[in-house]
Backbone as XML, in Angstrom:
<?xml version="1.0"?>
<chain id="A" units="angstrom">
  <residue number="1" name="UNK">
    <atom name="N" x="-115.765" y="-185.018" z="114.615"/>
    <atom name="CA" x="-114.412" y="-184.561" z="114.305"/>
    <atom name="C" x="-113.359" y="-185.494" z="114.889"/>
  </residue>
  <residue number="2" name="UNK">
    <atom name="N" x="-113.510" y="-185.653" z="116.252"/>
    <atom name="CA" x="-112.519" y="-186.931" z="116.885"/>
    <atom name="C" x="-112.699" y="-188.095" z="115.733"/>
  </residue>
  <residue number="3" name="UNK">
    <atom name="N" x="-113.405" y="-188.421" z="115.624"/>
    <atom name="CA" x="-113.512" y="-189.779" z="114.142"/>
    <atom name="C" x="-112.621" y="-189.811" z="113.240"/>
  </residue>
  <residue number="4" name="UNK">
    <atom name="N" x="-112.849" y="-188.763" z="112.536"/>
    <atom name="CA" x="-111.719" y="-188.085" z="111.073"/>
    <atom name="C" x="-110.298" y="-188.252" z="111.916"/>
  </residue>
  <residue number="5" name="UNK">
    <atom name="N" x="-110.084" y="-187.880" z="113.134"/>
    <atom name="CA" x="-108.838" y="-187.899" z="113.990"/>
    <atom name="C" x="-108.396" y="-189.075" z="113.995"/>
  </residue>
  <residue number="6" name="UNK">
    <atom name="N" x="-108.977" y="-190.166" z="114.850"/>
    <atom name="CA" x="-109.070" y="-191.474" z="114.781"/>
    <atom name="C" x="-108.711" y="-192.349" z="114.114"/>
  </residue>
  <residue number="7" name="UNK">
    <atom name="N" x="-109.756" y="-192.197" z="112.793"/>
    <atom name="CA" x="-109.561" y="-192.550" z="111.593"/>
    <atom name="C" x="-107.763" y="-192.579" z="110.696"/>
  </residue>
  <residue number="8" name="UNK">
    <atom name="N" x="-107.515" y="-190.985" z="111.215"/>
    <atom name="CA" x="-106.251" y="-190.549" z="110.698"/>
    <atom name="C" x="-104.945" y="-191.519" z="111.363"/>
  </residue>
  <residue number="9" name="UNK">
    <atom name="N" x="-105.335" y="-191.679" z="112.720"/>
    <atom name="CA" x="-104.530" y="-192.016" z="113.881"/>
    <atom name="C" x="-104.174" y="-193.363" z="113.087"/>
  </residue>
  <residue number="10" name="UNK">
    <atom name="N" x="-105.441" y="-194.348" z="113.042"/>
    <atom name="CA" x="-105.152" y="-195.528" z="112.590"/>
    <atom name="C" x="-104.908" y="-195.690" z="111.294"/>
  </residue>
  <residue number="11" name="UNK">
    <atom name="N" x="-105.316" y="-195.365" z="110.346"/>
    <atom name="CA" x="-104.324" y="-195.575" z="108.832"/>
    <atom name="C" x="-102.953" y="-195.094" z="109.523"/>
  </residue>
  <residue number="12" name="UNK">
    <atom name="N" x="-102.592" y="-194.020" z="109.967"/>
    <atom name="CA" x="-100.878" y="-193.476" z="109.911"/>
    <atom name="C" x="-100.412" y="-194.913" z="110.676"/>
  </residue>
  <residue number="13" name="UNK">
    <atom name="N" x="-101.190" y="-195.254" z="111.685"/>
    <atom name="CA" x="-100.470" y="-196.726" z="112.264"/>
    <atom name="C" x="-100.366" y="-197.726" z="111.473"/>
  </residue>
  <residue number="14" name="UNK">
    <atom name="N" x="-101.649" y="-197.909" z="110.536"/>
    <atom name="CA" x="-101.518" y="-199.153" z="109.937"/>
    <atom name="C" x="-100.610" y="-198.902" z="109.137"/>
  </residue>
  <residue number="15" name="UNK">
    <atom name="N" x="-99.779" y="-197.731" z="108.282"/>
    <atom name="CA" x="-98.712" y="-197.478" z="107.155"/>
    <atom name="C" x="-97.431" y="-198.037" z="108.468"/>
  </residue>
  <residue number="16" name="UNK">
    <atom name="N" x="-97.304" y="-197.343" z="109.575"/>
    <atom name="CA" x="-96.578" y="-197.685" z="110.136"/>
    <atom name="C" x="-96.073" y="-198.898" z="110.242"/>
  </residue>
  <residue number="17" name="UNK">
    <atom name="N" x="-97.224" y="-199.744" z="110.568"/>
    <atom name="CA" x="-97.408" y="-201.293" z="110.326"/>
    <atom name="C" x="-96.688" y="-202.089" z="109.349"/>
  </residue>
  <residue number="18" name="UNK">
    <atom name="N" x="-97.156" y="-201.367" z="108.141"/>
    <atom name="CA" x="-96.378" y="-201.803" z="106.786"/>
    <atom name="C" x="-95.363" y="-201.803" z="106.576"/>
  </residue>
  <residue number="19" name="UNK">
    <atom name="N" x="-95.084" y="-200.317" z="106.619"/>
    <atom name="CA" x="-93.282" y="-200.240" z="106.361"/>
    <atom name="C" x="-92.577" y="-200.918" z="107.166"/>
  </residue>
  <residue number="20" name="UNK">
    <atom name="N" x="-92.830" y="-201.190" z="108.458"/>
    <atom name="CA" x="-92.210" y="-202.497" z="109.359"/>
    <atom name="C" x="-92.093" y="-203.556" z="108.634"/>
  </residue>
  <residue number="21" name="UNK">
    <atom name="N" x="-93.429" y="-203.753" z="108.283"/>
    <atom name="CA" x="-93.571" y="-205.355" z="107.614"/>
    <atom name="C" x="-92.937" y="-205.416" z="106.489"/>
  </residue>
  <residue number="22" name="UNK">
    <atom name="N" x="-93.110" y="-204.758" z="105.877"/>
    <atom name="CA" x="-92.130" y="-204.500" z="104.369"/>
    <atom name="C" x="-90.638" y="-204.479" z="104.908"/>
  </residue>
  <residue number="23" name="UNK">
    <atom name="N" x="-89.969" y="-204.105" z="105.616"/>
    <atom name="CA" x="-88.526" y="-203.726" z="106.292"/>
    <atom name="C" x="-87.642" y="-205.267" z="106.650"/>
  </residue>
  <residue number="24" name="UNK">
    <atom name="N" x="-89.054" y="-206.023" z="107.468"/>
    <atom name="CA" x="-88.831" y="-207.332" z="107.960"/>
    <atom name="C" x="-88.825" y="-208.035" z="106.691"/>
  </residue>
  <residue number="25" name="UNK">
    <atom name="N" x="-89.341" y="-208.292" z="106.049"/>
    <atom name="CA" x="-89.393" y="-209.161" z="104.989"/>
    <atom name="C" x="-88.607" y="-208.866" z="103.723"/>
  </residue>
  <residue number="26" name="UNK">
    <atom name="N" x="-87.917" y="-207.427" z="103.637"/>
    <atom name="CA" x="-86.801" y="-207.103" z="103.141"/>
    <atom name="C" x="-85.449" y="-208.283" z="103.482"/>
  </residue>
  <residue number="27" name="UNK">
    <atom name="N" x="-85.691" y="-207.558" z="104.738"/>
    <atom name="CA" x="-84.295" y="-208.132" z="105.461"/>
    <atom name="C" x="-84.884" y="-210.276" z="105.783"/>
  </residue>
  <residue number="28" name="UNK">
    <atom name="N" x="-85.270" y="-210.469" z="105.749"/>
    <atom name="CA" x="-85.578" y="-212.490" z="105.643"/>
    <atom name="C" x="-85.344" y="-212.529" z="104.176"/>
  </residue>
  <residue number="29" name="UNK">
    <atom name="N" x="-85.597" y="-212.245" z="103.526"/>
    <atom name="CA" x="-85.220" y="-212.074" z="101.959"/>
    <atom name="C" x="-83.513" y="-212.000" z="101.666"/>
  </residue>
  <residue number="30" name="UNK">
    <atom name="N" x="-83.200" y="-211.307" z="102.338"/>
    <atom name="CA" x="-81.958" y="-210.765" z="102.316"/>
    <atom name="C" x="-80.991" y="-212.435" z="102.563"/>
  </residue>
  <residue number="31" name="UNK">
    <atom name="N" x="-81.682" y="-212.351" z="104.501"/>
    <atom name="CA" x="-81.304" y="-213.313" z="105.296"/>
    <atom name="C" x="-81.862" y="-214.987" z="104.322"/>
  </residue>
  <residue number="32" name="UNK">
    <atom name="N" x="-82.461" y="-215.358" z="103.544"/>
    <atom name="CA" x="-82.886" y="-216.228" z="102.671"/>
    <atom name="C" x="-81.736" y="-216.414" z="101.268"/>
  </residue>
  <residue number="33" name="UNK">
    <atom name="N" x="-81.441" y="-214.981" z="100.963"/>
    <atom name="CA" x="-80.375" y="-215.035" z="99.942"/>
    <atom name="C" x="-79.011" y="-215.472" z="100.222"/>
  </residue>
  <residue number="34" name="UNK">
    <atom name="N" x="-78.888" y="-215.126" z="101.273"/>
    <atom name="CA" x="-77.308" y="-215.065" z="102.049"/>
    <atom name="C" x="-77.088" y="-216.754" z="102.299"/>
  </residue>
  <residue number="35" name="UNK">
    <atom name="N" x="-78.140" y="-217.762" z="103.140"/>
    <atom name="CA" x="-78.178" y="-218.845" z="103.075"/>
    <atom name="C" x="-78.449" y="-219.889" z="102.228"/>
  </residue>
  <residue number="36" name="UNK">
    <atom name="N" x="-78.733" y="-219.804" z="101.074"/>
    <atom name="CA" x="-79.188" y="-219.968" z="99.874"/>
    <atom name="C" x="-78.044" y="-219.931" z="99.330"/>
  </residue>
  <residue number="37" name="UNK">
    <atom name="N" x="-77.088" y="-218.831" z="99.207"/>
    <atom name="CA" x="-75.639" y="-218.647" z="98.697"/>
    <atom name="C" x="-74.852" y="-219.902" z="99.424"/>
  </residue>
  <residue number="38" name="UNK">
    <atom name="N" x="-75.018" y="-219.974" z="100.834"/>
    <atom name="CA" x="-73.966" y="-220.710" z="101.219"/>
    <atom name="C" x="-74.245" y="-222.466" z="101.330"/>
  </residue>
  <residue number="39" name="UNK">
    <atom name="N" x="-75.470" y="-222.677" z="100.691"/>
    <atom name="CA" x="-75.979" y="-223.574" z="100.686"/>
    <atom name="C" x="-75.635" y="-224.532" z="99.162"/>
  </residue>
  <residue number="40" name="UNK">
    <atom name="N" x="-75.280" y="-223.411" z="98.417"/>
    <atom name="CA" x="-74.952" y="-223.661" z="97.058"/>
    <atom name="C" x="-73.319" y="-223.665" z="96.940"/>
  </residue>
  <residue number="41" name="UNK">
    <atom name="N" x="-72.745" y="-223.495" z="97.808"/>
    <atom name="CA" x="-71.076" y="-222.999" z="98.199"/>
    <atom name="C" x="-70.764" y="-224.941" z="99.050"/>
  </residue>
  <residue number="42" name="UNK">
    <atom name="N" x="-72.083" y="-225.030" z="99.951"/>
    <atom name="CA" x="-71.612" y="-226.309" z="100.358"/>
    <atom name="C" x="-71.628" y="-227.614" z="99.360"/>
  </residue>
  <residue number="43" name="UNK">
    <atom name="N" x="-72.704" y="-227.055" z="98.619"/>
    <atom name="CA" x="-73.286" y="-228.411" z="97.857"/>
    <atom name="C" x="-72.080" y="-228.427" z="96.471"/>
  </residue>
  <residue number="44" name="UNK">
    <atom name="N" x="-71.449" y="-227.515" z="96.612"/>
    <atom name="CA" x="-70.424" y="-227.569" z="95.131"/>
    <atom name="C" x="-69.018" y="-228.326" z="96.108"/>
  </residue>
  <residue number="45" name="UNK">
    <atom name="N" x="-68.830" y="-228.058" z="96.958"/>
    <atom name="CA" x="-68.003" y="-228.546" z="97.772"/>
    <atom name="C" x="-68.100" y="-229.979" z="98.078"/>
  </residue>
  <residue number="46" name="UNK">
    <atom name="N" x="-69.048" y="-230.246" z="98.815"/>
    <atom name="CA" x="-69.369" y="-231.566" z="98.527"/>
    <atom name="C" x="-69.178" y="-232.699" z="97.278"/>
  </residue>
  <residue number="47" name="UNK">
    <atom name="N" x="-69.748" y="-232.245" z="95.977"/>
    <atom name="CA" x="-69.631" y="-232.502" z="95.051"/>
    <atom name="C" x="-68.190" y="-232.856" z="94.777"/>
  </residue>
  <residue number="48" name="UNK">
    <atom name="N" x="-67.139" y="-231.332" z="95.002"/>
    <atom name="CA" x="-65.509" y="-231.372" z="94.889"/>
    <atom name="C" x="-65.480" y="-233.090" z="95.906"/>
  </residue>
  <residue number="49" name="UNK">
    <atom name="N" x="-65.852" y="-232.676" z="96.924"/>
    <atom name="CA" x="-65.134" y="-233.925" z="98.060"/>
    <atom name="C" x="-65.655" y="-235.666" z="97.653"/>
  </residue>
  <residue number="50" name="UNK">
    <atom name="N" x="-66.630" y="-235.953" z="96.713"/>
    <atom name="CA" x="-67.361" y="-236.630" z="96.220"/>
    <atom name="C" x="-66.495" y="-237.578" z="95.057"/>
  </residue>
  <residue number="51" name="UNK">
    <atom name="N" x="-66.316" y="-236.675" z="94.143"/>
    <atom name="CA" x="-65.481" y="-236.949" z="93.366"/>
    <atom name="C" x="-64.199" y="-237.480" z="93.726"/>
  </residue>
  <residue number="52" name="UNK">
    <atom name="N" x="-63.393" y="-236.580" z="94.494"/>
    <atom name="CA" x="-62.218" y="-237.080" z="95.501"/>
    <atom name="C" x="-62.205" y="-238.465" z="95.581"/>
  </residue>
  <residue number="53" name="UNK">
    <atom name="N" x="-63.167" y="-238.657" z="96.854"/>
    <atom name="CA" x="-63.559" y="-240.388" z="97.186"/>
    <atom name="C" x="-63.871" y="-240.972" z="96.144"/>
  </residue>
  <residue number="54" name="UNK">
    <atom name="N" x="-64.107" y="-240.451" z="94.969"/>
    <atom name="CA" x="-64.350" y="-241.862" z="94.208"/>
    <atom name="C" x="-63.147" y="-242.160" z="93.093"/>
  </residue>
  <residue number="55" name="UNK">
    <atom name="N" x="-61.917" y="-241.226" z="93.140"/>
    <atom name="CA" x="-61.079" y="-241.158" z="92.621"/>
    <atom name="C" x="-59.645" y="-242.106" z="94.040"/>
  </residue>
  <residue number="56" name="UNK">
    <atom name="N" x="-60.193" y="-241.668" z="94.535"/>
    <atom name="CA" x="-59.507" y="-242.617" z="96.083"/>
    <atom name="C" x="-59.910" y="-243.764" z="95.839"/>
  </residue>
  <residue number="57" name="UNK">
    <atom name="N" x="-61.080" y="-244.046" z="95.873"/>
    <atom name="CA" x="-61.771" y="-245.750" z="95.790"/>
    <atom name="C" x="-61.102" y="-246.148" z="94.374"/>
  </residue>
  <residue number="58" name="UNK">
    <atom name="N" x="-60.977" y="-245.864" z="93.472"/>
    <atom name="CA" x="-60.425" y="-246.383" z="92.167"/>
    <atom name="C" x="-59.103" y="-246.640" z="92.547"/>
  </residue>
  <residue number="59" name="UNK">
    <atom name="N" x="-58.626" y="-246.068" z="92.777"/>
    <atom name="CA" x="-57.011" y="-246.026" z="93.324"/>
    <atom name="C" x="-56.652" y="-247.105" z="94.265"/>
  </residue>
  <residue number="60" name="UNK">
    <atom name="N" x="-57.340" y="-247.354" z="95.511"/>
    <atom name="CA" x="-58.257" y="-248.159" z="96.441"/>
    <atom name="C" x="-57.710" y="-249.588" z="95.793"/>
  </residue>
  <residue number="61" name="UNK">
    <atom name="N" x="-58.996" y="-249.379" z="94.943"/>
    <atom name="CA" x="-59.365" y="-250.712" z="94.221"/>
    <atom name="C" x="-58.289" y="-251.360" z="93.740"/>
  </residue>
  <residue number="62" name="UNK">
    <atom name="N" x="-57.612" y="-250.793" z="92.326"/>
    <atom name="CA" x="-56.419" y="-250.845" z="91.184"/>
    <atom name="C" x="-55.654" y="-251.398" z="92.687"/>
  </residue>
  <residue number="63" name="UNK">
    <atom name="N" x="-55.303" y="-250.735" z="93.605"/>
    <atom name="CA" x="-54.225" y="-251.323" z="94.890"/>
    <atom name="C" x="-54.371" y="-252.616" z="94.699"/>
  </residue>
  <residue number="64" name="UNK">
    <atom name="N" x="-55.447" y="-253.261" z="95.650"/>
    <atom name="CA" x="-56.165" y="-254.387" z="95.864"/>
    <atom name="C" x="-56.141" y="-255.383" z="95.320"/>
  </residue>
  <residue number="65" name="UNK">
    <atom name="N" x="-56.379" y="-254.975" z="93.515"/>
    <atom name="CA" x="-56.364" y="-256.321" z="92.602"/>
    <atom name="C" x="-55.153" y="-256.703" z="92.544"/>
  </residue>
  <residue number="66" name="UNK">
    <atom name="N" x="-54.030" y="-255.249" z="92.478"/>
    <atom name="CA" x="-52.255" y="-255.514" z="92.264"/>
    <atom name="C" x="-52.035" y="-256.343" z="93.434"/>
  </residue>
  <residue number="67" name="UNK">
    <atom name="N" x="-52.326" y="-255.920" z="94.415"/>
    <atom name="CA" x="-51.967" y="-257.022" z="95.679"/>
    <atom name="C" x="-52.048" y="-258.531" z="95.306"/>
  </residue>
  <residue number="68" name="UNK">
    <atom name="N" x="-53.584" y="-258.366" z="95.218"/>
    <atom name="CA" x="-54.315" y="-259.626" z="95.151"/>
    <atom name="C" x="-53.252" y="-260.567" z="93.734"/>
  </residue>
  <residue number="69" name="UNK">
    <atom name="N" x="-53.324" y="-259.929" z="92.549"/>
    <atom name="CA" x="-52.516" y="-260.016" z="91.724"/>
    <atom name="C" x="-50.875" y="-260.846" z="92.480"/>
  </residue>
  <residue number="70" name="UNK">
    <atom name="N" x="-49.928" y="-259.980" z="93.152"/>
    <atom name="CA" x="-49.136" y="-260.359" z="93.842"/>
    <atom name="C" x="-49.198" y="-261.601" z="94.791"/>
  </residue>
  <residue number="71" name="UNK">
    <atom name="N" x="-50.045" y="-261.499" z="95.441"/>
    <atom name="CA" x="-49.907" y="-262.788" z="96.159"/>
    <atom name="C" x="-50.345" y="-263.470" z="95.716"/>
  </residue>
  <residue number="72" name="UNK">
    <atom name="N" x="-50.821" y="-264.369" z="94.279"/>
    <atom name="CA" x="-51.690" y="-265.149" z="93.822"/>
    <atom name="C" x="-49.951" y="-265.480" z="93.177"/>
  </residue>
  <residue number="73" name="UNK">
    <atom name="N" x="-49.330" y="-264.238" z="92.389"/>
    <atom name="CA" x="-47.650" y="-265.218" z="92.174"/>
    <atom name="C" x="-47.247" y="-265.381" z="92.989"/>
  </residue>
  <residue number="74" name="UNK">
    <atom name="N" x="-46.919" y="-264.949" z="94.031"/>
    <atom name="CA" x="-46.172" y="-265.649" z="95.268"/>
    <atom name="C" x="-46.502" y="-266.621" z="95.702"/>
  </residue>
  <residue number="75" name="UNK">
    <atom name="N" x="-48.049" y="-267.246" z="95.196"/>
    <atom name="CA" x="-48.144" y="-268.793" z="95.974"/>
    <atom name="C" x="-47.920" y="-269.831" z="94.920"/>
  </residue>
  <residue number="76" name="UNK">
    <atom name="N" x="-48.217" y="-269.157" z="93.221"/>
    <atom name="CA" x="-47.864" y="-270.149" z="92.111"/>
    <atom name="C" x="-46.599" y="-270.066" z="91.922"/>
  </residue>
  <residue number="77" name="UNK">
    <atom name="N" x="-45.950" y="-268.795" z="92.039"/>
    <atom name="CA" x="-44.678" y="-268.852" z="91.569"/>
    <atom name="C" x="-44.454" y="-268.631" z="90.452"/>
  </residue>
  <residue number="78" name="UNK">
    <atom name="N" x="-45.426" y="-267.635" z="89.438"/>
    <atom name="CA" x="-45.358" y="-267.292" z="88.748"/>
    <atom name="C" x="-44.633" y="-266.488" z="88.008"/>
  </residue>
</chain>
């Protein structure tokens, strides 16, 4: 009879077990989604700031040649 008891004792623990484990891995799931979100929030951002710089570097550039442009008449006298 203690056996059947026993027996009882440990399945009710091992469910116990589970629903923990199930609870935890709810919530890392959760905690997986949440970082995952903000991971996709940085990488679009980035992207925004990406573009930026290469709209700067064009701008940059176009400067540079006008300069370059400029002082090439200022020494012919063009």
């Amino acid at each position: 009879m203690s056996t059947d008891w026993q027996q009882g004792q440990q399945l009710q623990q091992a469910q116990l077990e589970l629903a923990w484990a199930q609870q935890e891995g709810n919530h890392s799931q959760k905690e997986l989604h949440s970082k995952d979100m903000k991971l996709k929030e940085a990488l679009e951002q980035l992207t925004q700031v990406q573009q930026e710089a290469q709209g700067l570097q064009k701008k940059l550039n176009t400067s540079e040649r006008t300069l370059a442009n400029a002082q090439i008449c200022q020494i012919t006298d063009c």
